[in-house]
C-alpha positions in Angstrom: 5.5 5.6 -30.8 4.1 3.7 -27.9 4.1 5.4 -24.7 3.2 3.6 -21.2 1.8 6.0 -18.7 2.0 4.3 -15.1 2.3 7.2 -12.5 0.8 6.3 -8.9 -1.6 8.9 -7.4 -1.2 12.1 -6.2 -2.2 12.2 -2.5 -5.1 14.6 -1.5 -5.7 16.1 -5.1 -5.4 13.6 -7.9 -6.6 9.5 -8.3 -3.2 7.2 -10.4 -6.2 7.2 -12.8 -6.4 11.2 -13.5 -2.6 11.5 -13.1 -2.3 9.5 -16.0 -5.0 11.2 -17.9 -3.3 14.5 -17.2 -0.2 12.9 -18.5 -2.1 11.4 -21.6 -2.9 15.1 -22.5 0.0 16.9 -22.7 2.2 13.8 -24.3 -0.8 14.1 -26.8 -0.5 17.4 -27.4 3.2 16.9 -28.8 2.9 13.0 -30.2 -1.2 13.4 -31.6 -0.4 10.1 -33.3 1.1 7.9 -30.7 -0.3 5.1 -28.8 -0.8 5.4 -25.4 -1.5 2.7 -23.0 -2.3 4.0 -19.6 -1.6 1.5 -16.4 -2.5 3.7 -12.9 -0.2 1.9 -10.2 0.1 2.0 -6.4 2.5 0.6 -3.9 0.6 -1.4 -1.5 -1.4 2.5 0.3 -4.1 4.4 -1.1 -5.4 3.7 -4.4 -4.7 -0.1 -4.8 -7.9 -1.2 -5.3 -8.2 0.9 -7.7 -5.4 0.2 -9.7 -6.2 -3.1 -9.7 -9.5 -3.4 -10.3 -9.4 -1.0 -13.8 -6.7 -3.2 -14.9 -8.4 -6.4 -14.0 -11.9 -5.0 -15.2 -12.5 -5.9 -11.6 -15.6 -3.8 -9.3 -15.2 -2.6 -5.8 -17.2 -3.8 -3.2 -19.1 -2.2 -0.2 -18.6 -3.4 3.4 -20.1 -2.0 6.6 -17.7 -3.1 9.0 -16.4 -2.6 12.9 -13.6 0.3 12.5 -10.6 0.8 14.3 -12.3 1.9 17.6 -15.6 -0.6 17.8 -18.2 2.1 15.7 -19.0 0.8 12.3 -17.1 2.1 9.3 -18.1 2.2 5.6 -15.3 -0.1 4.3 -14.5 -1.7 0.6 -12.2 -4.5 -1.1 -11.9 -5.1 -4.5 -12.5 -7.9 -6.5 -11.0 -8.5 -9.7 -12.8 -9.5 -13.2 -12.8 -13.1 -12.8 -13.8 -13.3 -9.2 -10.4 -14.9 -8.1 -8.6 -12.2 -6.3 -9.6 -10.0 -3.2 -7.8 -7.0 -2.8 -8.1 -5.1 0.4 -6.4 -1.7 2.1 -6.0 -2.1 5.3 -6.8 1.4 6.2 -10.3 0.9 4.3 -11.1 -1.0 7.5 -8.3 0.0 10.2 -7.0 3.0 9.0 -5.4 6.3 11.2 -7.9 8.9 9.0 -10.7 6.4 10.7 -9.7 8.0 14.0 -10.1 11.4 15.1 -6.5 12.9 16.6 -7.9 13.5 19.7 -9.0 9.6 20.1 -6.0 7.7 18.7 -5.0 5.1 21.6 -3.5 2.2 20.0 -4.1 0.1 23.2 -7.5 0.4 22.0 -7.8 0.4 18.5 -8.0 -2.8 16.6 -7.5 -4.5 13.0 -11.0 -6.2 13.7 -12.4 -4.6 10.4 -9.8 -5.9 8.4 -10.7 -9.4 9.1 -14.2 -8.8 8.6 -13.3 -7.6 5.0 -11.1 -10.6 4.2 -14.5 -13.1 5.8 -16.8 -11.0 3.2 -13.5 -11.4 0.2 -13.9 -15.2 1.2 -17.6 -15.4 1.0 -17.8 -13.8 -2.4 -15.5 -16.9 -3.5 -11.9 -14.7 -3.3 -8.9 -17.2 -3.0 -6.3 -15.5 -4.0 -5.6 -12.0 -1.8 -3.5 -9.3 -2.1 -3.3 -7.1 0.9 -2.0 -3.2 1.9 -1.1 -3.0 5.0 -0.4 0.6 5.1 -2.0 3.7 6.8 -3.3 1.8 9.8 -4.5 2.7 13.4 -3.6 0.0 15.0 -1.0 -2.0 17.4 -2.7 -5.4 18.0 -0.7 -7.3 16.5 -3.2 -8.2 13.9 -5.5 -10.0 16.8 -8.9 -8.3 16.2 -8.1 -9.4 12.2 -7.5 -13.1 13.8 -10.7 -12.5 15.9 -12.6 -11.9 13.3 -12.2 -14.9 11.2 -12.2 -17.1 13.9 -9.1 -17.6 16.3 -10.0 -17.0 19.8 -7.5 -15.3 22.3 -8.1 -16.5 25.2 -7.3 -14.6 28.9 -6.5 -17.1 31.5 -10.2 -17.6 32.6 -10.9 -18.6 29.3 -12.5 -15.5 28.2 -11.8 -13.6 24.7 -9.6 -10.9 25.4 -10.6 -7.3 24.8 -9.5 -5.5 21.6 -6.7 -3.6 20.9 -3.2 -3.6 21.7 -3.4 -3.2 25.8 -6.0 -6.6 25.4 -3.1 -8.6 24.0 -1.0 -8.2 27.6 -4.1 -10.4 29.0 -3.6 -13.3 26.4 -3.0 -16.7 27.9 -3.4 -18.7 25.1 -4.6 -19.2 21.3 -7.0 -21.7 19.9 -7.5 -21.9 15.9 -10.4 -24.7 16.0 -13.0 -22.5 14.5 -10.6 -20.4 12.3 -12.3 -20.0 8.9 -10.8 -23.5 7.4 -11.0 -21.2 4.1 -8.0 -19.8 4.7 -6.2 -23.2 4.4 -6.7 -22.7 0.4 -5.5 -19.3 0.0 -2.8 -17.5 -1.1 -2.2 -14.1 0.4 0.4 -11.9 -0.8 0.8 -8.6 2.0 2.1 -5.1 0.1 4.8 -4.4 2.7 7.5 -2.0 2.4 9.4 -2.3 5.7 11.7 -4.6 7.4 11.2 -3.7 11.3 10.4 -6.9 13.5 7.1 -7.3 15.9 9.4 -5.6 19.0 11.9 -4.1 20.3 14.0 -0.8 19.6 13.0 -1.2 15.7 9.7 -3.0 16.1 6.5 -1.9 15.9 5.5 -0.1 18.6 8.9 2.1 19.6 9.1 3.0 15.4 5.3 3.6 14.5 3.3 3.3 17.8 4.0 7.4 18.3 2.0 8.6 15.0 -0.8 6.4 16.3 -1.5 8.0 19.1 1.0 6.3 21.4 2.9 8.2 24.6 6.1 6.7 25.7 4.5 4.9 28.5 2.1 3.1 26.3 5.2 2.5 23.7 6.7 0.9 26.3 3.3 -1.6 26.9 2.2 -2.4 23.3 6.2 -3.4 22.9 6.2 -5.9 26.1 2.4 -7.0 24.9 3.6 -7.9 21.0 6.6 -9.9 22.6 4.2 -11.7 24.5 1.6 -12.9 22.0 4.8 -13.7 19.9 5.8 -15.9 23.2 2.4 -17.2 22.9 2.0 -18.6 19.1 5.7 -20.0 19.9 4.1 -22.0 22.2 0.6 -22.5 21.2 1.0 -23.4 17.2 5.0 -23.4 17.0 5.3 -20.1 14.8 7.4 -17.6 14.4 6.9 -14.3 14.1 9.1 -11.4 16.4 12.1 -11.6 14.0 10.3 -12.1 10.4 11.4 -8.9 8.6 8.4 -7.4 8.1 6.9 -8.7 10.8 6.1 -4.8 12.5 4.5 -3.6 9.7 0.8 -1.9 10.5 1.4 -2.7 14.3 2.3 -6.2 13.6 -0.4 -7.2 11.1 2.9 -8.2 8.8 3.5 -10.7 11.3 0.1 -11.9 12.0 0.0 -12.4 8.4 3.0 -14.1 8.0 2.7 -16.8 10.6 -1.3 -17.3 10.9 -2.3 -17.0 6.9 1.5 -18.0 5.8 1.6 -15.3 3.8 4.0 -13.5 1.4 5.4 -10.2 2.7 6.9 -8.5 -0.3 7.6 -4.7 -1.7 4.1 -3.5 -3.0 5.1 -1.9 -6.3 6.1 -5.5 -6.9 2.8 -6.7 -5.7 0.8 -4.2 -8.1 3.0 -3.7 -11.0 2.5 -7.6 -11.5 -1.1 -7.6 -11.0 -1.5 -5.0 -13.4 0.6 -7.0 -16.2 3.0 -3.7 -16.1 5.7 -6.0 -17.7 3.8 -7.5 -20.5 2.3 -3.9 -21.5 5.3 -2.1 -21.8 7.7 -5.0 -23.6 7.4 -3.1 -26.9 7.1 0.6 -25.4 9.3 3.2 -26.8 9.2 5.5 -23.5 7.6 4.9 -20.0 6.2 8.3 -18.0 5.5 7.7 -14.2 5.3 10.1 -11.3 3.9 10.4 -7.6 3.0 13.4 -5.3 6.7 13.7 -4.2 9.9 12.9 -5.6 13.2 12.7 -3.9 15.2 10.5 -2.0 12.7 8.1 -0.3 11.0 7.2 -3.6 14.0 4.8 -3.9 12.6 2.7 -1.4 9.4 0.8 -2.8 7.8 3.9 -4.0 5.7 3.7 -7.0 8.5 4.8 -9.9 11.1 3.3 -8.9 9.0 0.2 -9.2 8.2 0.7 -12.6 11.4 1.8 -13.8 12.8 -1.2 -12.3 10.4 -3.5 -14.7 11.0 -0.9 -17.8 15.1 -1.2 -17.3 14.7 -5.1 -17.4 13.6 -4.4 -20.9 15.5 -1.1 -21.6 13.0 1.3 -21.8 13.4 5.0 -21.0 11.7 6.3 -18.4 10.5 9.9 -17.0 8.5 10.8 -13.8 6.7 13.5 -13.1 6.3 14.6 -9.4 4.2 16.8 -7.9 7.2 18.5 -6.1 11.0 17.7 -6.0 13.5 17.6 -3.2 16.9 18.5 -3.1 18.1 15.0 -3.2 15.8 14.0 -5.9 19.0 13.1 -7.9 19.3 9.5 -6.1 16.6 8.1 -8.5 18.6 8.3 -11.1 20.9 5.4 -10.3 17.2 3.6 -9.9 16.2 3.3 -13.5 14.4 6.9 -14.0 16.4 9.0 -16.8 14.6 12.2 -16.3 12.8 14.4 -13.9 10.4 17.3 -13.9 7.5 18.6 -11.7 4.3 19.5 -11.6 4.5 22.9 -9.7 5.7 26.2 -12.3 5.1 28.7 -10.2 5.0 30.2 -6.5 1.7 28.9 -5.0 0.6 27.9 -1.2 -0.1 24.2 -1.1 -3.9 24.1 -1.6 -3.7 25.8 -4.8 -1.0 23.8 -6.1 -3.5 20.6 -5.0 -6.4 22.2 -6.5 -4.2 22.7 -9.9 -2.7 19.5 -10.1 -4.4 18.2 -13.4 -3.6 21.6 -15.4 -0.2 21.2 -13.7 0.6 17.9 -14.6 -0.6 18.3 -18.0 1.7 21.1 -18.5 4.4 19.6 -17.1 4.0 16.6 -19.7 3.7 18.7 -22.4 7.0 20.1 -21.9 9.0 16.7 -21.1 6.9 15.5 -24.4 8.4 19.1 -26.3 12.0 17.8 -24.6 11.7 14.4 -26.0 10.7 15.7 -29.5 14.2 17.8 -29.5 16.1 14.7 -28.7 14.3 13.0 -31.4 15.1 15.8 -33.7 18.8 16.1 -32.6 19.3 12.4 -32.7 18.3 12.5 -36.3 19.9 15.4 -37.8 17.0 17.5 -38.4 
């Protein structure tokens, strides 16, 4: 047998990397002699660089750069094996965990860092990028990121405006004659699994500017500020950017991306799973194992096994995910490619001891859905 492991991590207690280690162990313990090729995932959020980087042979990279609220911030991007591809979290740089509760203002904060790591990405030679967007701090639009490699945003006495997303209410125009001339050779594709525009009722700032930080009032100020700088690349540089689906992802960086660095937004299990080479490794598999910290309902949209059963049903492979915990409505991902379901969690326990036993847990839990596929193999044959 050939079995392809490709599980994404499991927040707060396990790396995609030891999830499928864990997974290794207890299929082993059932199939001693099978070969198992082990492909840790992501979906655009936490552990992307890592994914990519052990299946490119790749090595992360160290950045000091300017975090969310000015104060510098020990940051990283990866770069893959053959020096050709950046990949970068957002949150590395820009992320809400960068900012204590008490401080998150996302009229303040700014994607500044982000840029910074796509200038150091460039300088290393990068020119292909892939980028995840998720997890951020701020609401500017993706201005400090522009900033950063260049653009200036001008107030009207010609002055750069201040960071954040309040600073973008001051802009009076854009000028993109010192923007990094790099960037004209690049492609970027941007892990991005929402649709909401810049503004409005399911834009940015009214949908994700609350869990930043933001009170209603402000809500109501970031919105009117995004519409504005989208007024103002309208009639700057003729782009569009409000209505781009996508385009209020990570405060509007999706549409900063989109219309300053043309590029690709797209569903970042689609992103990864290609980088990886998911498709080519599991052509000839007999069975494909995946999982995630939590499985239910939601992980139908552009979570991390859905995304690899979708490549394993192009080529009719079987597929079981593992989950850290179930929800009632965990049956939806069956109509999504994944034939089976189990968690990791056996017994009763509080949360931190079920996070501090996740790699005994998951191990056991493979071991049975391994003992479960050996009856089917035994039924199916007659024995």
């Amino acid at each position: 047998m050939k079995i392809v492991i490709a599980p994404d991590s499991y927040k707060e207690s396990l790396t995609a990397q030891q999830v499928a280690s864990a997974m290794e162990e207890g299929f082993r313990a059932v199939f001693p002699q099978a070969s198992y090729i082990l492909v840790p995932v992501a979906d655009g959020g936490e552990g992307t660089v890592d994914a990519v980087m052990t299946a490119t042979k790749g090595r992360r990279i160290d950045v000091t750069v300017q975090g969310p609220l000015g104060d510098p911030v020990n940051a990283f991007y990866g770069l893959s094996g053959d020096g050709a591809t950046a990949v970068i979290e957002m949150a590395a740089a820009s992320g809400l965990a960068l900012v204590p509760p008490e401080h998150r203002n996302p009229l303040k904060t700014s994607s500044v860092g982000t840029g910074q790591l796509i200038r150091a990405a460039l300088d290393a030679g990068a020119r292909s990028f892939i980028l995840g967007i998720g997890g951020s701090a701020t609401n500017d639009g993706g201005a400090g990121m522009l900033q950063a490699l260049g653009a200036r945003l001008l107030d009207g006495e010609g002055s750069e405006i201040p960071p954040g997303g309040e600073g973008l209410g001051r802009l009076a125009a854009i000028d993109l004659s010192a923007f990094d001339s790099r960037l004209r050779n690049i492609s970027v594709d941007v892990a991005c699994d929402v649709d909401n525009p810049l503004c409005g009722p399911h834009g940015a700032s009214v949908v994700f500017g609350p869990q930043k930080g933001a009170s209603p009032e402000m809500v109501k100020e970031l919105d009117a500020n995004l519409q504005h700088f989208a007024d103002i690349a309208r009639r700057d540089l003729q782009v569009e950017m409000a209505d781009v689906p996508g385009a209020g992802a990570a405060g509007g960086m999706g549409g900063a991306m989109y219309a300053f660095l043309h590029g690709r937004l797209r569903a970042g299990v689609d992103i990864i799973t290609e980088a990886v080479g998911l498709e080519d490794v599991l052509r000839d598999a007999d069975l494909v194992v995946t999982g995630e910290g939590r499985i239910d309902g939601q992980t139908v949209h552009g979570k991390t096994p859905v995304g690899v059963a979708r490549v394993a049903k192009r080529h009719g492979k079987a597929v079981i995910a593992i989950g850290g915990c179930l929800r009632s409505d965990v049956g939806k991902v069956h109509a999504h490619g994944i034939d089976a379901v189990t968690d990791a969690v056996y017994r009763p326990c509080t949360l931190q001891e079920a996070l501090d036993e996740a790699y005994d847990n998951v191990c056991l839990a493979a071991r049975n859905a391994a003992s479960l596929v050996a009856v089917g193999m035994r039924l199916c044959s007659g024995v």
